[in-house]
VMD Tcl script that builds the backbone (N, CA, C; Angstrom):
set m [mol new atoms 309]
animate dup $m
set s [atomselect $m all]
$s set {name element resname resid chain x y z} {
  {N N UNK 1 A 71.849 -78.708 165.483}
  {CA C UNK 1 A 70.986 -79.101 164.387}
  {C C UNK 1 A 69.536 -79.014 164.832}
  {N N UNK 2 A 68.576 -78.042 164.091}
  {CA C UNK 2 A 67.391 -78.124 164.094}
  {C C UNK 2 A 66.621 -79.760 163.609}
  {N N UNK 3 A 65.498 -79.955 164.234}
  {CA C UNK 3 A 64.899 -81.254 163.918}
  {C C UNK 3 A 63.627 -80.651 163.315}
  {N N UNK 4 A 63.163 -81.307 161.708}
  {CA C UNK 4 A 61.852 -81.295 161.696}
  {C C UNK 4 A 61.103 -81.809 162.410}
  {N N UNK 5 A 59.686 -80.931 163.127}
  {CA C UNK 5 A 58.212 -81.321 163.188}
  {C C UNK 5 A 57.606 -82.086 162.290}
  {N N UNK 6 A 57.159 -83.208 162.343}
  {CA C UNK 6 A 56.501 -83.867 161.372}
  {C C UNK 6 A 55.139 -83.252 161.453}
  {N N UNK 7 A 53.700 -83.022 160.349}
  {CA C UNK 7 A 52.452 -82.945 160.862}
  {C C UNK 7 A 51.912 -84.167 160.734}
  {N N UNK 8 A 50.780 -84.512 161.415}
  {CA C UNK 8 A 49.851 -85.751 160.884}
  {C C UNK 8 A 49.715 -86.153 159.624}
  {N N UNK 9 A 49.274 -84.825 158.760}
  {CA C UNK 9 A 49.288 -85.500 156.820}
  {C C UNK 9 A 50.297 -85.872 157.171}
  {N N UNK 10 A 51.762 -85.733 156.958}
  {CA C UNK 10 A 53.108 -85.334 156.299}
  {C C UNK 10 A 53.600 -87.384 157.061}
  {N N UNK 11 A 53.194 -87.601 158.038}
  {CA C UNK 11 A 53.565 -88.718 158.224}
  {C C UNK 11 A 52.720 -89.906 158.114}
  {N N UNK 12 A 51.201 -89.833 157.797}
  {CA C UNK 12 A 50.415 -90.660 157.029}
  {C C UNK 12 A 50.921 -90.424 155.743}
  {N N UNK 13 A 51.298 -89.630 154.921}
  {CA C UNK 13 A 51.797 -89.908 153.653}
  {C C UNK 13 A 52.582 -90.426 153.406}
  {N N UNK 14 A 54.384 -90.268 154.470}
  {CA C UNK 14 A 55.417 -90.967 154.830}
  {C C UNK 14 A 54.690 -92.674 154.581}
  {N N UNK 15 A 53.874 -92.955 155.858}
  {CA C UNK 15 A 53.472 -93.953 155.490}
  {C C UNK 15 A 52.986 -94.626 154.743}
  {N N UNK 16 A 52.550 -94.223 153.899}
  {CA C UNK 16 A 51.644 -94.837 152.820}
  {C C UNK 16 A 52.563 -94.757 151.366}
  {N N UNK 17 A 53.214 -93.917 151.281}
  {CA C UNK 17 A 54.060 -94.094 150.284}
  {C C UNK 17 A 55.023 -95.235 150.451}
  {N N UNK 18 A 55.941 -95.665 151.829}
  {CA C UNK 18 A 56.550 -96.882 151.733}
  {C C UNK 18 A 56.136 -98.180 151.535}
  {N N UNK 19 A 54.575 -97.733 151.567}
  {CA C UNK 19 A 54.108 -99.154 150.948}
  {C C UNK 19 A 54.247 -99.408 149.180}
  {N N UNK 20 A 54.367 -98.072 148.617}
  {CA C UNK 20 A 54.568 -98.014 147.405}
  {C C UNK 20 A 55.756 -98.392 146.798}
  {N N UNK 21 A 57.580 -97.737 147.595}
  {CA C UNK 21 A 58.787 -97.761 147.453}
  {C C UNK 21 A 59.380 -98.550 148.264}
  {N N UNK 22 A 58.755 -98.426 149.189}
  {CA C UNK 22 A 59.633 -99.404 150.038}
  {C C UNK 22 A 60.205 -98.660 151.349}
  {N N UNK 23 A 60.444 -99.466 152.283}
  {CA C UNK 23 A 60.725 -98.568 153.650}
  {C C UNK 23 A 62.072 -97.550 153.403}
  {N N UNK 24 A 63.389 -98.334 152.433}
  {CA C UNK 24 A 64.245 -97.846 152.365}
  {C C UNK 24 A 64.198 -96.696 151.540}
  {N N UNK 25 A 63.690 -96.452 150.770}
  {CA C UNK 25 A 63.785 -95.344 149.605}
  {C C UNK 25 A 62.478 -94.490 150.383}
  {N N UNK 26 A 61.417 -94.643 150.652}
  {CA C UNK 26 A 61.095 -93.614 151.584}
  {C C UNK 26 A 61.618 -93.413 152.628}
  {N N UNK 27 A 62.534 -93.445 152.885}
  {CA C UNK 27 A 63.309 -93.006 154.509}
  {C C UNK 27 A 64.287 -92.029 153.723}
  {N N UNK 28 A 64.718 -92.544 152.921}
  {CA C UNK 28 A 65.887 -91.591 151.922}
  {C C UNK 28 A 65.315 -90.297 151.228}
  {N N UNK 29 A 64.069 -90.408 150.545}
  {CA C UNK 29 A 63.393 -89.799 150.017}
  {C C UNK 29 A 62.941 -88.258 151.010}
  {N N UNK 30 A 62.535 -88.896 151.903}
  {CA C UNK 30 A 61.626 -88.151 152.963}
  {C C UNK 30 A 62.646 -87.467 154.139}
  {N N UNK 31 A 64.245 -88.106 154.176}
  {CA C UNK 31 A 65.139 -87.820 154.938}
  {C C UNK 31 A 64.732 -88.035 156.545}
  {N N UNK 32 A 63.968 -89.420 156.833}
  {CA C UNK 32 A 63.545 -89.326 157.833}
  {C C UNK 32 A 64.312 -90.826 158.220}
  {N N UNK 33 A 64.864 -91.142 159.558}
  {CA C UNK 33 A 65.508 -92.150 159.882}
  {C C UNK 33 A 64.544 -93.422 159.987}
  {N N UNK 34 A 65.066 -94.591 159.724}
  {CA C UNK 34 A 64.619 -95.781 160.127}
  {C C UNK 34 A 63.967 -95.889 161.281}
  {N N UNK 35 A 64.712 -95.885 162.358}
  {CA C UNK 35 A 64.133 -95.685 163.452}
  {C C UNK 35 A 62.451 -94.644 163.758}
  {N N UNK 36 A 62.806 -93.698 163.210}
  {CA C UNK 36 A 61.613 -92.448 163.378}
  {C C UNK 36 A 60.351 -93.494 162.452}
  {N N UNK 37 A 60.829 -93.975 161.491}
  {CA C UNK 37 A 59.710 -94.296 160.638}
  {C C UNK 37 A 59.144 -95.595 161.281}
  {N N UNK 38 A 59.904 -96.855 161.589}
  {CA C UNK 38 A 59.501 -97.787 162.613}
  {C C UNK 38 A 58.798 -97.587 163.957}
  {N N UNK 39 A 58.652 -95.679 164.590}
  {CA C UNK 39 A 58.402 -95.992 165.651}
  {C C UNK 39 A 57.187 -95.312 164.959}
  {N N UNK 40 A 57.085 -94.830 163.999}
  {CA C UNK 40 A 55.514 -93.721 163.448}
  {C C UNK 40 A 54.376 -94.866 162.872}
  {N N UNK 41 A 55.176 -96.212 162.572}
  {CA C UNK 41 A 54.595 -97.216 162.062}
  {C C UNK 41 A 53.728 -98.035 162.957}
  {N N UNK 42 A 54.913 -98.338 164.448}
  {CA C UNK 42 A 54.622 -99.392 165.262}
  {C C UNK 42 A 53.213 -98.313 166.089}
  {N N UNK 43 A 53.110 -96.561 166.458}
  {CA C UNK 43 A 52.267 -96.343 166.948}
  {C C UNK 43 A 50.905 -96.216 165.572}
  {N N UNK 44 A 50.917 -96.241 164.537}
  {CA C UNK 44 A 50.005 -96.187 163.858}
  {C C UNK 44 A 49.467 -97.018 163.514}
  {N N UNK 45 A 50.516 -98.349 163.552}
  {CA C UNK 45 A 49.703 -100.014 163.904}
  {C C UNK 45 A 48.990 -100.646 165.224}
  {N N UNK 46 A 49.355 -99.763 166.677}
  {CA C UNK 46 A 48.570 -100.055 167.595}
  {C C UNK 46 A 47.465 -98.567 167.816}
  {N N UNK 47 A 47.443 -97.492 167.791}
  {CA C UNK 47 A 47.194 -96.549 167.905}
  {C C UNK 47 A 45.811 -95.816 166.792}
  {N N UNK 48 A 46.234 -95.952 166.096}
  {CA C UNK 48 A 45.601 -95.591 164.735}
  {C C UNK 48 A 46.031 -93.916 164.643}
  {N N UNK 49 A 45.921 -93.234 163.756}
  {CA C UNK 49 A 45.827 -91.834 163.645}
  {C C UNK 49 A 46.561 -91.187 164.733}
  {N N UNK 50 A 45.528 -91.322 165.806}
  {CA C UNK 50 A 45.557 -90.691 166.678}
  {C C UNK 50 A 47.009 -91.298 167.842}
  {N N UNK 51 A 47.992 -91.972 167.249}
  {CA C UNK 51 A 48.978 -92.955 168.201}
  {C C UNK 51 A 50.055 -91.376 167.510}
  {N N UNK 52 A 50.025 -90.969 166.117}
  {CA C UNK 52 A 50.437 -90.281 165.424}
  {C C UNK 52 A 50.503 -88.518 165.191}
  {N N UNK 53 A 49.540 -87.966 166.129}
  {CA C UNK 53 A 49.769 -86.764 166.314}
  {C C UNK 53 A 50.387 -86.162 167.247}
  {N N UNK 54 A 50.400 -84.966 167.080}
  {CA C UNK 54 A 51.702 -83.999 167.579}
  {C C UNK 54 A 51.456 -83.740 168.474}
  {N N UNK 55 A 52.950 -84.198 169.673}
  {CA C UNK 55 A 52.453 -84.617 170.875}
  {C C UNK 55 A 53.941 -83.338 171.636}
  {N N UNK 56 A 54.585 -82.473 171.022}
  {CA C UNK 56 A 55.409 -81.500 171.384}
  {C C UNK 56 A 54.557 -80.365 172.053}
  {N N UNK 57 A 55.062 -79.631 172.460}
  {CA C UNK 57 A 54.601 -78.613 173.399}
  {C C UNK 57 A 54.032 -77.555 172.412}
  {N N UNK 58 A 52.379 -76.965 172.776}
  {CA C UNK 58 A 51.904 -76.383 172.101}
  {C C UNK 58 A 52.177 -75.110 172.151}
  {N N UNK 59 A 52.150 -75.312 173.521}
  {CA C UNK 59 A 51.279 -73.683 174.587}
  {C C UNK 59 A 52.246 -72.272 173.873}
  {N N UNK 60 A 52.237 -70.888 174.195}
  {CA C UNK 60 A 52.249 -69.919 173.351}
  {C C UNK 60 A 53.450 -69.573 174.000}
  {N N UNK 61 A 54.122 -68.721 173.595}
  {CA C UNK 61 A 55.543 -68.252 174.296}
  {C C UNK 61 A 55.084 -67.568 175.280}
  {N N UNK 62 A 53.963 -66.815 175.272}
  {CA C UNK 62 A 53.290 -65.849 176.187}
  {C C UNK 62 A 53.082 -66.375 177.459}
  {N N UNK 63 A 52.221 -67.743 177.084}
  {CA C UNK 63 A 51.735 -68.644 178.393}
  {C C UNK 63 A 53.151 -69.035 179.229}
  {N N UNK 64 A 54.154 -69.497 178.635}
  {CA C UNK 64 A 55.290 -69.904 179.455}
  {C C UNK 64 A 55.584 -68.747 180.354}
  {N N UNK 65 A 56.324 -67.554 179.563}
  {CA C UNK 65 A 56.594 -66.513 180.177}
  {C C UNK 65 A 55.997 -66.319 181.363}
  {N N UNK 66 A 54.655 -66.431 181.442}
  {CA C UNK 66 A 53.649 -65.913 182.379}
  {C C UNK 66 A 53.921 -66.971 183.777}
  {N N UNK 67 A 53.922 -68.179 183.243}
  {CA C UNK 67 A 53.741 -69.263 183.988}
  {C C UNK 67 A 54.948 -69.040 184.779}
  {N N UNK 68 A 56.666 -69.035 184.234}
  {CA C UNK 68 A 57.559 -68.986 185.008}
  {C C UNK 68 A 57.824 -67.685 186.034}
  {N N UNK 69 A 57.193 -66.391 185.011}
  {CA C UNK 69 A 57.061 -65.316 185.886}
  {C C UNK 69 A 56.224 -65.684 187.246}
  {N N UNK 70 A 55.458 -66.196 187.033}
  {CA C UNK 70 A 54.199 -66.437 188.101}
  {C C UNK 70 A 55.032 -67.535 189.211}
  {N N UNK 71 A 55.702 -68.550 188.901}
  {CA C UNK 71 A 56.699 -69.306 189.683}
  {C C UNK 71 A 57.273 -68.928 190.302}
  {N N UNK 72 A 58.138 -67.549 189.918}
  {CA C UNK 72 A 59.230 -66.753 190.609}
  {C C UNK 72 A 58.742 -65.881 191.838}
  {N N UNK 73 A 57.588 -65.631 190.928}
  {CA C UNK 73 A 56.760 -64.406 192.178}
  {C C UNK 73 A 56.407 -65.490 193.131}
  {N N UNK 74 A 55.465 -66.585 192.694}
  {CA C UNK 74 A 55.827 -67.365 194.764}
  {C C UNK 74 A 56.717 -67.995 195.313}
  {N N UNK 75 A 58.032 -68.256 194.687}
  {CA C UNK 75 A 59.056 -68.189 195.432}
  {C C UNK 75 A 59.335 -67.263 195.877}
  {N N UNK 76 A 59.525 -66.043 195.636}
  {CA C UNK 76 A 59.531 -64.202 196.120}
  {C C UNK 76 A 58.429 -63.992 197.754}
  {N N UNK 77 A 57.096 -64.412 197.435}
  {CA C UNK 77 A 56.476 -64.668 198.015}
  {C C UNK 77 A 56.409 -65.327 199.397}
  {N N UNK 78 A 57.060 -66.642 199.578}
  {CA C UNK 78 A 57.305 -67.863 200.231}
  {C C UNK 78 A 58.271 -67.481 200.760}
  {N N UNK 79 A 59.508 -66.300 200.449}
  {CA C UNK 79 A 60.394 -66.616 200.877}
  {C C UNK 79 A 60.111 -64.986 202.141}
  {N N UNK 80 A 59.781 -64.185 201.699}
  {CA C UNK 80 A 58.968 -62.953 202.178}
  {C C UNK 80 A 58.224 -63.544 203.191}
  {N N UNK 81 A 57.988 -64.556 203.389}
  {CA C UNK 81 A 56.664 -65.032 204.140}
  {C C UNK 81 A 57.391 -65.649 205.404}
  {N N UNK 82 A 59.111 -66.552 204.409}
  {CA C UNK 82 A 59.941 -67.182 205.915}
  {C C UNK 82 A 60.245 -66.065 206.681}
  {N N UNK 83 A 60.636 -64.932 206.152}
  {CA C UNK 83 A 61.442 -63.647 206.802}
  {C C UNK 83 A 60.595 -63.237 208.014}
  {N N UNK 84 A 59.300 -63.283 207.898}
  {CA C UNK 84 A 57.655 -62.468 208.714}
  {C C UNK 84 A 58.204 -63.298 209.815}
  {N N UNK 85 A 57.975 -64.599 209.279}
  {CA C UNK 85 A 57.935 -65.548 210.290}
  {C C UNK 85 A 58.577 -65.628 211.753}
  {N N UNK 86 A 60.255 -65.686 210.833}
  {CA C UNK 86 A 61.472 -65.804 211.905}
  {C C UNK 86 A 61.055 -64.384 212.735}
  {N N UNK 87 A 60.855 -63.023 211.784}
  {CA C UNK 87 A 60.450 -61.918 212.912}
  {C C UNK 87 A 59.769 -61.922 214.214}
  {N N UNK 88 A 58.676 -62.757 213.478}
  {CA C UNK 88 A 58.005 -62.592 214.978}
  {C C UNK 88 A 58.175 -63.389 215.779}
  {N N UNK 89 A 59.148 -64.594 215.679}
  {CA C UNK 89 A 59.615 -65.763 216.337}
  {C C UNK 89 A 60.832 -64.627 217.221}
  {N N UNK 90 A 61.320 -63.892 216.843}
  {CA C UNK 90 A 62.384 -62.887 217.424}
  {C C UNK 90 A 61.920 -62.018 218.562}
  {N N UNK 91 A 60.701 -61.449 218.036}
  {CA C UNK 91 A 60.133 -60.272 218.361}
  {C C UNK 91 A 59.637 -61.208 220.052}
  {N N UNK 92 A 58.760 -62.707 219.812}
  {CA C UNK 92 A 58.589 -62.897 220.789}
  {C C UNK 92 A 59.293 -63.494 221.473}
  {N N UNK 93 A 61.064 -63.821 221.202}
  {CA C UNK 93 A 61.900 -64.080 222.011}
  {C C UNK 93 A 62.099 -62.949 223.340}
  {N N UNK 94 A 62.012 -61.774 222.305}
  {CA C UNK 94 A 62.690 -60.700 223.064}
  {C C UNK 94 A 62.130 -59.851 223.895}
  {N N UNK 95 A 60.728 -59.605 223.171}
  {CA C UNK 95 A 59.558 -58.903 224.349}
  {C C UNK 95 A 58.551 -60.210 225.001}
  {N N UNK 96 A 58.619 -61.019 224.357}
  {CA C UNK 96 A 57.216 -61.609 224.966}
  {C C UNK 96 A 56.282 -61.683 224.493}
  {N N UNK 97 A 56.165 -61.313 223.188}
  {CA C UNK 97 A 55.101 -60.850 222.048}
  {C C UNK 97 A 54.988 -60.985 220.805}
  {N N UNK 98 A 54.492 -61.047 219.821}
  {CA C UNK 98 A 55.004 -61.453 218.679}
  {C C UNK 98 A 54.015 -59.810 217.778}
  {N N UNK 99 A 53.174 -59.375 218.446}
  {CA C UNK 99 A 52.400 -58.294 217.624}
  {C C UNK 99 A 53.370 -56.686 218.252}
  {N N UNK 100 A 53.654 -56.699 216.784}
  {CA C UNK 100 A 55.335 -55.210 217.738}
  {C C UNK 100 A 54.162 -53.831 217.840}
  {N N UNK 101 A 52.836 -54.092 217.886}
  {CA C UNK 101 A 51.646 -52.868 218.292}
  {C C UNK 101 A 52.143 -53.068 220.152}
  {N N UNK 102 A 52.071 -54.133 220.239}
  {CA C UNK 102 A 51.808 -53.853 221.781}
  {C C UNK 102 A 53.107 -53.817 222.784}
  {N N UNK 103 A 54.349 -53.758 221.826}
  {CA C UNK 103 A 55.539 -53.148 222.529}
  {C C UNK 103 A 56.005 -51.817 222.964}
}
mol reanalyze $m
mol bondsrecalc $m
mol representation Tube
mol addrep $m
């Protein structure tokens, strides 16, 4: 089941209409649960407005993509980097050296 996004109007109106009908018939009306409407209430009674906006993830499909691509590449990175490492930890087991120029 998909969940509606509420916007800011759409749940200041929620609100303001149950002052008109009543909590129960705007919850029915609006198909929005008790709960959802008690908690849009309790932050718009300490909060104001701003307790009430849209607080879900904005960012663009693009930006994610990028971001996890970009994650992968320094794990790719990091792990390319243990491999160098152990090499030359080898290299100077075995010659005495860790730069394989001067073998």
């Amino acid at each position: 089941m998909k969940y509606k996004k509420w916007s800011l109007q759409e749940k200041l109106e929620i609100l303001s209409c149950s002052e008109e009908l009543g909590i129960v018939e705007t919850c029915r009306k609006y198909s929005v649960s008790t709960g959802t409407f008690y908690s849009w209430k309790k932050k718009h009674d300490t909060q104001g407005e701003a307790g009430l906006k849209v607080t879900y993830d904005t960012r663009s499909k693009e930006l994610k993509h990028a971001e996890e691509e970009n994650r992968i590449l320094r794990k790719l990175l990091s792990n390319k980097e243990i491999e160098l490492e152990i090499q030359r930890e080898l290299l100077k087991k075995k010659f005495g050296t860790s730069d394989p120029r001067k073998i």
